[in-house]
C-alpha positions in Angstrom: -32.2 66.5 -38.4 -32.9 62.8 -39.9 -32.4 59.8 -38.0 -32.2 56.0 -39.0 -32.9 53.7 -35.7 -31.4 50.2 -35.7 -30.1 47.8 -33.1 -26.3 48.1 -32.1 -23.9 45.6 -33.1 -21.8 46.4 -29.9 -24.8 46.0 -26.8 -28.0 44.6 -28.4 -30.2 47.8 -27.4 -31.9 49.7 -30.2 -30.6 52.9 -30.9 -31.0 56.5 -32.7 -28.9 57.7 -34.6 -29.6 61.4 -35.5 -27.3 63.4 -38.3 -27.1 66.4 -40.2 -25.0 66.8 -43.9 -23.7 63.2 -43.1 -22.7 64.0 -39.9 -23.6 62.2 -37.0 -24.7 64.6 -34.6 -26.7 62.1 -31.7 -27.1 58.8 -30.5 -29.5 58.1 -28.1 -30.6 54.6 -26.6 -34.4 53.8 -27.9 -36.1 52.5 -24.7 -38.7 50.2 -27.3 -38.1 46.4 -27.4 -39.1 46.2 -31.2 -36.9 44.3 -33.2 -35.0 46.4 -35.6 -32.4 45.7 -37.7 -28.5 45.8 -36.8 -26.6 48.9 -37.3 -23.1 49.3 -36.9 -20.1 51.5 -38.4 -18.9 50.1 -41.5 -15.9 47.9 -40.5 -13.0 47.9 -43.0 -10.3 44.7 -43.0 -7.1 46.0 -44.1 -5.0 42.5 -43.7 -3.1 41.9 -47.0 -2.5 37.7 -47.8 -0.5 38.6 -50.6 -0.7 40.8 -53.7 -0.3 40.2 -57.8 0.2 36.4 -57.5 2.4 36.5 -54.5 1.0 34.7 -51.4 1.8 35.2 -47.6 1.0 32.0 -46.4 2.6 30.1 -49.4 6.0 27.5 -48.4 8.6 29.1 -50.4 8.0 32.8 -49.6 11.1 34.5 -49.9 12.5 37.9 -48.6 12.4 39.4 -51.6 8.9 38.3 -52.7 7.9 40.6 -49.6 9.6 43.8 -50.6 8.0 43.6 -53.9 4.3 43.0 -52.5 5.9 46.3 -50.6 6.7 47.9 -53.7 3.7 47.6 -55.3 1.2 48.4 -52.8 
């Protein structure tokens, strides 16, 4: 098994994270008070502004403008 150690993003303590073929088989608390780096899952944004020139925010956003951002995602 490998193992990276880091310090979670979501309490502060440093942690263990053990896997095997990419998956992530243990996590164990790391009783040490080194300072590691910060490890977290990788966080993915999906909110859409707009898309191809058309803006959600913009003034003059029209029904129709929305449907096509639709459309086209």
């Amino acid at each position: 098994m490998e193992n990276i150690r880091g310090c979670s993003v979501f309490t502060g303590k440093n942690i263990k994270i053990g896997f095997e073929k990419d998956v992530i088989v243990e996590v164990t608390e790391l009783s040490d008070s080194k300072r590691l780096p910060y490890i977290s899952p990788g966080f993915l944004d999906t909110q859409v502004n707009g898309y191809y020139g058309l803006d959600y925010s913009s003034g003059n956003l029209e029904q129709s403008d929305v449907m096509q951002i639709t459309r086209m995602l």
